[in-house]
Structures are given as structure tokens and as C-alpha cells.
N, C-alpha and C positions, 0 to 999 in steps of 0.2 A: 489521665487517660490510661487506659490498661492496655499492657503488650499483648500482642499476639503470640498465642501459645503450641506450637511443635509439639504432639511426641515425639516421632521421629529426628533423632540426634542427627543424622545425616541430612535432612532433609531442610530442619530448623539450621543447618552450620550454611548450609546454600543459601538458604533466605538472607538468613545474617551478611553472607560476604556483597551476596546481588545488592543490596541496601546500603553497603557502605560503599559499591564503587558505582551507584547511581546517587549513593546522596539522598537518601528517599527513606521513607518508614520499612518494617521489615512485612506490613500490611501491604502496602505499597506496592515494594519488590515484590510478593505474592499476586498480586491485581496481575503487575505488569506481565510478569510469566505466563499468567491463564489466559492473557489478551494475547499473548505471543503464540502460545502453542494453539488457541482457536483460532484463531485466524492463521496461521499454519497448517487448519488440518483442515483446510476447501479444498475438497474432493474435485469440484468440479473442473475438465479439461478449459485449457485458453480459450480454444473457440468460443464456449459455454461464457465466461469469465470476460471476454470481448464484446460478447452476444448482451451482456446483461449488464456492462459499461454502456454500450451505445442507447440501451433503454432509457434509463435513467440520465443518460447526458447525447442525446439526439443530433446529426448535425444539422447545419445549416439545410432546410430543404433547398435552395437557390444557389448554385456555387458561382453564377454566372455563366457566359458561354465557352466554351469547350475549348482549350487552347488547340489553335493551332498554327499550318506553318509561317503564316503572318504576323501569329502574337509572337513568336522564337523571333521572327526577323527583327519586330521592330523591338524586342526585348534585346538583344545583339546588336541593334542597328545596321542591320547586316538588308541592303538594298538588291540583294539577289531574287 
């Protein structure tokens, strides 16, 4: 299998070290980096980033009925 090849001396000595303290190929350690820094660089605000979690994972439409001060009572036991 042939190594993955650096010009850059500085750049190739980081691959090198990211690889030996993951334990991984120096290809690898390159992958893992460019997975880090893109997905590092979503732009988009949380609202946004919340907004497009709840698309793709929906809640329940039915949560049941609406707690109220009788569910607290008998969740408490509290006969007031």
C-alpha cells in the first residue's frame, strides 16, 4: 500500500503526530481532520440547527393531555 505523500514538512509532521496519538493511518488522520474542520464550519445559527434536527427527527404529534394541577397532586400524592 503506498503512503500518503506531504509536501509541506510542517503540515506532513501534524498528520504524522494526529496518527500516532489516534492510532490510525496518516490518510486516516487527514480524513479525520477535514471531517472535523467541515463539520466545524456550519455556518448556520442554533435556531436554524434546531429547526432542521426537529425536521428530520419529528416529535411525537400526541404528547397526551396537558398536565395539570391534578396530575402534580396525584404525581405528589398530595390530596389538596
Amino acid at each position: 500500500m503506498a503512503s500518503l505523500y506531504v509536501k509541506d514538512a510542517n503540515v506532513n509532521e501534524m498528520a504524522e503526530e494526529l496518527a500516532r496519538q489516534r492510532g490510525i493511518t496518516k490518510t486516516a488522520a487527514v480524513r479525520l481532520a477535514l471531517v472535523n474542520e467541515l463539520r466545524g464550519n456550519d455556518r448556520r445559527t442554533a435556531r436554524e440547527k434546531i429547526d432542521d434536527f426537529l425536521k428530520r427527527n419529528p416529535p411525537p404529534a400526541d404528547f397526551g393531555p396537558a398536565p395539570d394541577k391534578a396530575f402534580y397532586d396525584k404525581l405528589w400524592d398530595d390530596a389538596d
